[in-house]
OpenMM code with the backbone's topology and positions (N, CA, C; nanometers):
from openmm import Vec3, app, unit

residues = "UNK UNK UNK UNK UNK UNK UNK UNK UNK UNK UNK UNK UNK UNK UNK UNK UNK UNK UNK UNK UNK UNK UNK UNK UNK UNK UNK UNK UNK UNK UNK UNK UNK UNK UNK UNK UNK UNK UNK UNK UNK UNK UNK UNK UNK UNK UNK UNK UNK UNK UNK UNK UNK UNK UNK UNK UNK UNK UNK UNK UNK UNK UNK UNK UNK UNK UNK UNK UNK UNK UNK UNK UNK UNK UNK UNK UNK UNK UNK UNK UNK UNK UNK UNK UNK UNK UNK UNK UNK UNK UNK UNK UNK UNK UNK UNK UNK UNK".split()
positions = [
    Vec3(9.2960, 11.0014, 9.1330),
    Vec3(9.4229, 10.9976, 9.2033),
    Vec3(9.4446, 10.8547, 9.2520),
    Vec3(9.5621, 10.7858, 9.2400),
    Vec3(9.5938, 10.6750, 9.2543),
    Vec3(9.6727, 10.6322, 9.4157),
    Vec3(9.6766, 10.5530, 9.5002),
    Vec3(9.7294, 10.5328, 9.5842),
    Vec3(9.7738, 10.3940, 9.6119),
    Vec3(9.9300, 10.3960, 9.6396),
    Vec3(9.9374, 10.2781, 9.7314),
    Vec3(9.9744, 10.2317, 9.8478),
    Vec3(9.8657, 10.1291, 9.8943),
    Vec3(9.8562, 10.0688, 10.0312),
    Vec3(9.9943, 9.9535, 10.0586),
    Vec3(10.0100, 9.9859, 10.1610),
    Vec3(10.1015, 9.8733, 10.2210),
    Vec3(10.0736, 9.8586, 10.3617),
    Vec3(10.0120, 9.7463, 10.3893),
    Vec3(9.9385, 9.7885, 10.4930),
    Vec3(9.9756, 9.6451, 10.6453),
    Vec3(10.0403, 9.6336, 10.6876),
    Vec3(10.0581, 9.4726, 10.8213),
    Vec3(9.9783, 9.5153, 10.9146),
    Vec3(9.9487, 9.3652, 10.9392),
    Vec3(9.8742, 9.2928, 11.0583),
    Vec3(9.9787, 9.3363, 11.1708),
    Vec3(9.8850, 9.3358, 11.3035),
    Vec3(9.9574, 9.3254, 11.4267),
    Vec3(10.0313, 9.1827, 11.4415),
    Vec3(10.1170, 9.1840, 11.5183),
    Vec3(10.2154, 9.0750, 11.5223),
    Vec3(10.1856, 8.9747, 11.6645),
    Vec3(10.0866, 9.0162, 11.7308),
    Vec3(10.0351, 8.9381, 11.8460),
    Vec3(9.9683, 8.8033, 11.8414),
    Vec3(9.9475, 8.7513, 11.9249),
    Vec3(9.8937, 8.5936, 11.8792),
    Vec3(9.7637, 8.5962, 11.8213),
    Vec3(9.6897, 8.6858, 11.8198),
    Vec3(9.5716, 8.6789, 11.7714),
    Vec3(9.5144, 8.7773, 11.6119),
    Vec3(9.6425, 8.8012, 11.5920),
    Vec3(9.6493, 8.8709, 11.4858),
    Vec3(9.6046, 8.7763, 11.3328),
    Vec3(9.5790, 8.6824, 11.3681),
    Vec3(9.5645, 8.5762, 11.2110),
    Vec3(9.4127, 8.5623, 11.2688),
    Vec3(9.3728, 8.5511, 11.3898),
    Vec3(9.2205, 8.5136, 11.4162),
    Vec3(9.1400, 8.6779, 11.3888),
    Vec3(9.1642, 8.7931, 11.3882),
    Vec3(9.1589, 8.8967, 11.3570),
    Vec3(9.1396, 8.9077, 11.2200),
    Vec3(9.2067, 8.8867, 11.1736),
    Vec3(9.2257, 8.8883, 10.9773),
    Vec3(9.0850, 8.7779, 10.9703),
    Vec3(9.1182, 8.6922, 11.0372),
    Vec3(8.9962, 8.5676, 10.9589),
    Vec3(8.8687, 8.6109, 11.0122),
    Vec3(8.8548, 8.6458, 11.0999),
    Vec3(8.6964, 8.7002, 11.1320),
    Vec3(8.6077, 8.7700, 11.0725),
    Vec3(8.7127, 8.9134, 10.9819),
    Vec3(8.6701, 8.9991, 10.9211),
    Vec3(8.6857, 8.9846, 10.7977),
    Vec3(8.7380, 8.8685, 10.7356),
    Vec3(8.8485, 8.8416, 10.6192),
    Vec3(8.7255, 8.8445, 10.5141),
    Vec3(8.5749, 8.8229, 10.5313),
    Vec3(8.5041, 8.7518, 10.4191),
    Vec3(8.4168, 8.9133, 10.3679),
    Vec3(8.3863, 8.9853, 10.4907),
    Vec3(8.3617, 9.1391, 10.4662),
    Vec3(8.4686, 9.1872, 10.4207),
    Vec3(8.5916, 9.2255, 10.4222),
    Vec3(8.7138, 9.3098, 10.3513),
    Vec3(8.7164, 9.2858, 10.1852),
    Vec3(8.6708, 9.1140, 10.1863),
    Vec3(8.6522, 9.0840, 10.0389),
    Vec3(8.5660, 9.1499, 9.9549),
    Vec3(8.4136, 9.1508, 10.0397),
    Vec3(8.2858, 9.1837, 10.0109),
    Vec3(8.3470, 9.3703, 9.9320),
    Vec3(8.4416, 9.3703, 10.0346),
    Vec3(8.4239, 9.5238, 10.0265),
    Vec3(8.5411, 9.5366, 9.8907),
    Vec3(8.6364, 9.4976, 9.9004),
    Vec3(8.7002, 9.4609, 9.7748),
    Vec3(8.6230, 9.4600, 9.6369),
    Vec3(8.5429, 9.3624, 9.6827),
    Vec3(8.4846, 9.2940, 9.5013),
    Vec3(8.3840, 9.4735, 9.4629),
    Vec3(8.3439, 9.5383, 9.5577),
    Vec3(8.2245, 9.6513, 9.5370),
    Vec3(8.3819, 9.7441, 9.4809),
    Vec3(8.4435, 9.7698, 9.5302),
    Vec3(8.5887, 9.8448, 9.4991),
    Vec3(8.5933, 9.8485, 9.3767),
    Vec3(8.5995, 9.7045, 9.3368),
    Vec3(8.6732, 9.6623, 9.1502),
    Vec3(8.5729, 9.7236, 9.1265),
    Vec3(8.4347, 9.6878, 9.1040),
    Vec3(8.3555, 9.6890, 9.0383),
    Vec3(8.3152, 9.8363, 9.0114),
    Vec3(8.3504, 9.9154, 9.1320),
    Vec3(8.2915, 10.0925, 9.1459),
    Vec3(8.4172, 10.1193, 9.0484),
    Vec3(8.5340, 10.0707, 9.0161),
    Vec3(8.6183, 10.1027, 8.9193),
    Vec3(8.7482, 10.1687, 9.0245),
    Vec3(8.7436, 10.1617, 9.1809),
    Vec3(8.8262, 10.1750, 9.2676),
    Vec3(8.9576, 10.1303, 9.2963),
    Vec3(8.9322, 10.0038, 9.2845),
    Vec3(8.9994, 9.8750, 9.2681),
    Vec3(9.1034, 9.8287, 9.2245),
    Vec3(9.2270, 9.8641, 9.1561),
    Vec3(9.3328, 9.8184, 9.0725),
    Vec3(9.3582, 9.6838, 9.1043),
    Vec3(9.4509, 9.6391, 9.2079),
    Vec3(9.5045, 9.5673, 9.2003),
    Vec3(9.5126, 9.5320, 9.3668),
    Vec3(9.5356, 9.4501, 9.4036),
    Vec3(9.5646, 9.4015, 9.5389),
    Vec3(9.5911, 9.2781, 9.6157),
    Vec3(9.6530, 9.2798, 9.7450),
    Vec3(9.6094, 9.0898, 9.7684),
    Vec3(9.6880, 9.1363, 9.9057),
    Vec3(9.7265, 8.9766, 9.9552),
    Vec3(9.8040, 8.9567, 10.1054),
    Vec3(9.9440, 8.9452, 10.1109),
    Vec3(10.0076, 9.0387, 10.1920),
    Vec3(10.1683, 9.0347, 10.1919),
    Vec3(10.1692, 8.8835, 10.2536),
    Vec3(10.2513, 8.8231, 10.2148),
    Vec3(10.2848, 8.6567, 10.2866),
    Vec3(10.3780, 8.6672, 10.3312),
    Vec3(10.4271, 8.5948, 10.4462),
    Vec3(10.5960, 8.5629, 10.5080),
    Vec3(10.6508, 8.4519, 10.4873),
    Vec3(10.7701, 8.3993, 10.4980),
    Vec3(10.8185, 8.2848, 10.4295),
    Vec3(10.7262, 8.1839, 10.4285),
    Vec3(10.6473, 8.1181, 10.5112),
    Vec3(10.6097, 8.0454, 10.5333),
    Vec3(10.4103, 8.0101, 10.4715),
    Vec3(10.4157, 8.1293, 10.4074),
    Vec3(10.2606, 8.1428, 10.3182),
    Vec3(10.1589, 8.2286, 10.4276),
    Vec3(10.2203, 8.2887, 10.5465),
    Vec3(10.0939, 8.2869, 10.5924),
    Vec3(10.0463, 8.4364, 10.5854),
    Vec3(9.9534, 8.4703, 10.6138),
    Vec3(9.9168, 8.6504, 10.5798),
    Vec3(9.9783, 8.7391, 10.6798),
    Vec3(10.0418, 8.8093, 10.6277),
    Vec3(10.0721, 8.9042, 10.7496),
    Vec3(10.0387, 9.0783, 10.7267),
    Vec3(9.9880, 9.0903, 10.5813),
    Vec3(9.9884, 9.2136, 10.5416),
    Vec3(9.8800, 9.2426, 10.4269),
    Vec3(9.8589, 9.3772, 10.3992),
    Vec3(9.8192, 9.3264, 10.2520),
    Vec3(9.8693, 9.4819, 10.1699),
    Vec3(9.8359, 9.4904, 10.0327),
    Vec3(9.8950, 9.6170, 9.9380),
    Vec3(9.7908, 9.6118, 9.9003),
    Vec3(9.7854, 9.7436, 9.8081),
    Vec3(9.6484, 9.7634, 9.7265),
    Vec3(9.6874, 9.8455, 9.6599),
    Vec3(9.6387, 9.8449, 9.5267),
    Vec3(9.6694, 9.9665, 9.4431),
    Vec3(9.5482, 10.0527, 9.4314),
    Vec3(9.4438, 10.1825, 9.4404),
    Vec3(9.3270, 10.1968, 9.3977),
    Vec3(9.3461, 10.3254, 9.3578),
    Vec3(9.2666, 10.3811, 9.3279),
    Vec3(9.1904, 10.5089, 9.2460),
    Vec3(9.0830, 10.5737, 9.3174),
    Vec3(9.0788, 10.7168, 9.3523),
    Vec3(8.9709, 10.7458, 9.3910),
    Vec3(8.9864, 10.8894, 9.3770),
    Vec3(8.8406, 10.9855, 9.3498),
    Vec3(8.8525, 11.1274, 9.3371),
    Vec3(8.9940, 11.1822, 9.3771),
    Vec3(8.9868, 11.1556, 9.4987),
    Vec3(9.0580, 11.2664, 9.5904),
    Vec3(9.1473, 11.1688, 9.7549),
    Vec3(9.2276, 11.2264, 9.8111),
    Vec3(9.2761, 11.2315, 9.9072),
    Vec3(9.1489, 11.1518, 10.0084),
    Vec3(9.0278, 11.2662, 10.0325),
    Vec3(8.9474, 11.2714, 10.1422),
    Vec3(8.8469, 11.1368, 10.1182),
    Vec3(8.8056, 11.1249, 9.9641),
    Vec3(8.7252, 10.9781, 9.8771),
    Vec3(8.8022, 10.8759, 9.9787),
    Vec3(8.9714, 10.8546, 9.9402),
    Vec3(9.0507, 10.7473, 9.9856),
    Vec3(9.0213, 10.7285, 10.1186),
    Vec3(9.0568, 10.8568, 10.1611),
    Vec3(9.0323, 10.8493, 10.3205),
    Vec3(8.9569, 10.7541, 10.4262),
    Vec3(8.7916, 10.8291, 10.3466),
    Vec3(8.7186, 10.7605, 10.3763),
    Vec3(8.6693, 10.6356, 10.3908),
    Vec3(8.7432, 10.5620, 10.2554),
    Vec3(8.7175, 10.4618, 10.2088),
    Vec3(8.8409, 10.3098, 10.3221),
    Vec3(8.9521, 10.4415, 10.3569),
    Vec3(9.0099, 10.3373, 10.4461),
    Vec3(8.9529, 10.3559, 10.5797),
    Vec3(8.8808, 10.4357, 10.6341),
    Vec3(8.8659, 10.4260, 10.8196),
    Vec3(8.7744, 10.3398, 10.8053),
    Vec3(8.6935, 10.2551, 10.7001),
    Vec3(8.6038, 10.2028, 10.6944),
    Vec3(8.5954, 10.0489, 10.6629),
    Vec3(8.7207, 10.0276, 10.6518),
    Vec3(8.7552, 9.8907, 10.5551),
    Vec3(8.7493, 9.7964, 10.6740),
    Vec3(8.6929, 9.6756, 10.6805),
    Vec3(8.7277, 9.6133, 10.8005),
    Vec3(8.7932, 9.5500, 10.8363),
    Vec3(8.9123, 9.6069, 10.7850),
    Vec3(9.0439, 9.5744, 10.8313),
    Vec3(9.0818, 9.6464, 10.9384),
    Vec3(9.0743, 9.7632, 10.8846),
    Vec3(9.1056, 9.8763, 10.9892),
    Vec3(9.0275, 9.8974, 11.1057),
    Vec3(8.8779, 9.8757, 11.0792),
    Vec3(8.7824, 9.8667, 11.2276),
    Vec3(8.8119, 9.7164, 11.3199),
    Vec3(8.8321, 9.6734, 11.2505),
    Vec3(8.8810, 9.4792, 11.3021),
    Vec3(8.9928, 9.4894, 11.3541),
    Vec3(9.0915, 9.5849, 11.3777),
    Vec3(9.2137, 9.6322, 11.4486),
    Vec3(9.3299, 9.5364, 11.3474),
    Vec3(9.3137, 9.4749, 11.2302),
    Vec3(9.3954, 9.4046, 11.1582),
    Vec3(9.5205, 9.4685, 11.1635),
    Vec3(9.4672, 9.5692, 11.0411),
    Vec3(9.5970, 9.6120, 11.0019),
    Vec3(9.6411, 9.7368, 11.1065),
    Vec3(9.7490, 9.6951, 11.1484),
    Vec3(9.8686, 9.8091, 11.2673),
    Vec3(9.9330, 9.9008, 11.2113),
    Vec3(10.0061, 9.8386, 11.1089),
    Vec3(10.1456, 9.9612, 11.0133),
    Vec3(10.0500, 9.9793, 10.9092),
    Vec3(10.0114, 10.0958, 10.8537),
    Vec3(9.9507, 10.1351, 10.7067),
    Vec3(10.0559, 10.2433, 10.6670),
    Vec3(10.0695, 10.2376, 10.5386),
    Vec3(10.1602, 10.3472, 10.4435),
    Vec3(10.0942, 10.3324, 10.3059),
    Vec3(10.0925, 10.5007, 10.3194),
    Vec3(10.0050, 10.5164, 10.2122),
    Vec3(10.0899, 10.6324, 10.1334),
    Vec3(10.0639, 10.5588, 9.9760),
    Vec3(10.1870, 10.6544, 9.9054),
    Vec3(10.0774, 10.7036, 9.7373),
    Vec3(10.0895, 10.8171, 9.7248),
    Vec3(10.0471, 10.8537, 9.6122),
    Vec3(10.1291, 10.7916, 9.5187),
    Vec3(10.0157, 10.7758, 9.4113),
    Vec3(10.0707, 10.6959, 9.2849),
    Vec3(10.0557, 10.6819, 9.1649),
    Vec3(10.1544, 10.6600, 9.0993),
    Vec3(10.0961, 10.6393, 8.9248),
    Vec3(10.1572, 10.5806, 8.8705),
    Vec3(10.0480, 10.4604, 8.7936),
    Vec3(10.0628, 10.3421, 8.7130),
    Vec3(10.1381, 10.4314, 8.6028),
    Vec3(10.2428, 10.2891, 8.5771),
    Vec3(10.3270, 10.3347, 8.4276),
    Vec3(10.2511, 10.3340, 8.3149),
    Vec3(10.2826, 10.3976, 8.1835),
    Vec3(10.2256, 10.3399, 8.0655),
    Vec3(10.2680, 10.2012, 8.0070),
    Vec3(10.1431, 10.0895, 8.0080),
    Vec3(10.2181, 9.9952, 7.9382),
    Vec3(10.2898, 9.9940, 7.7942),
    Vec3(10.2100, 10.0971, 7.7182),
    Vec3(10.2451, 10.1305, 7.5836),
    Vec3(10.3373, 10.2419, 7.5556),
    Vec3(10.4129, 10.2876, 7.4415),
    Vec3(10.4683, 10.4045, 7.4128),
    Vec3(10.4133, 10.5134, 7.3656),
    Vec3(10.3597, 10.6258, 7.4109),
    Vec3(10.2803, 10.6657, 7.3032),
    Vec3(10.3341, 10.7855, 7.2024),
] * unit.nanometer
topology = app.Topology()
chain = topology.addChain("A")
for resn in residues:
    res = topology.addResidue(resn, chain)
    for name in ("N", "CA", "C"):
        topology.addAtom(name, app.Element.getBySymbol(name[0]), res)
């Protein structure tokens, strides 16, 4: 089952020192993601100005409860990063016709 994340930072002054603290574990946890085959696609929502304020993710996982888990755990979410999360079931198009 496929899901996608859309997920912002709190908007307070310390919301970019938040992201960067935890920023090098979220990766860690990322790169294990791709690799478990979790992983689709992902990165940082930017605002005009380049700086991070968010991030999306596309991933894959058994079930609902797999995903679940996999977000109360991200350290984004324990790092109080991300504030707004929306999470939308999903499915990649076919690139081909078949």
């Amino acid at each position: 089952m496929q899901f996608l994340v859309i997920a912002y930072d709190g908007t307070d002054d310390l919301a970019l020192a938040r992201r960067l603290a935890v920023r090098e574990k979220h990766l860690e946890g990322w790169y294990k993601l791709v690799a478990d085959g979790h992983g689709i696609t992902g990165g940082a929502i930017l605002d005009e100005e380049g700086k991070m304020i968010g991030s999306s993710a596309l991933l894959e996982f058994p079930d609902r409860a797999a995903f679940d888990n996999w977000l109360k755990n991200d350290p984004y979410v324990t790092g109080d990063v991300w504030r707004d999360i929306t999470v939308h079931p999903f499915r990649v198009a076919p690139t081909t016709k078949s």
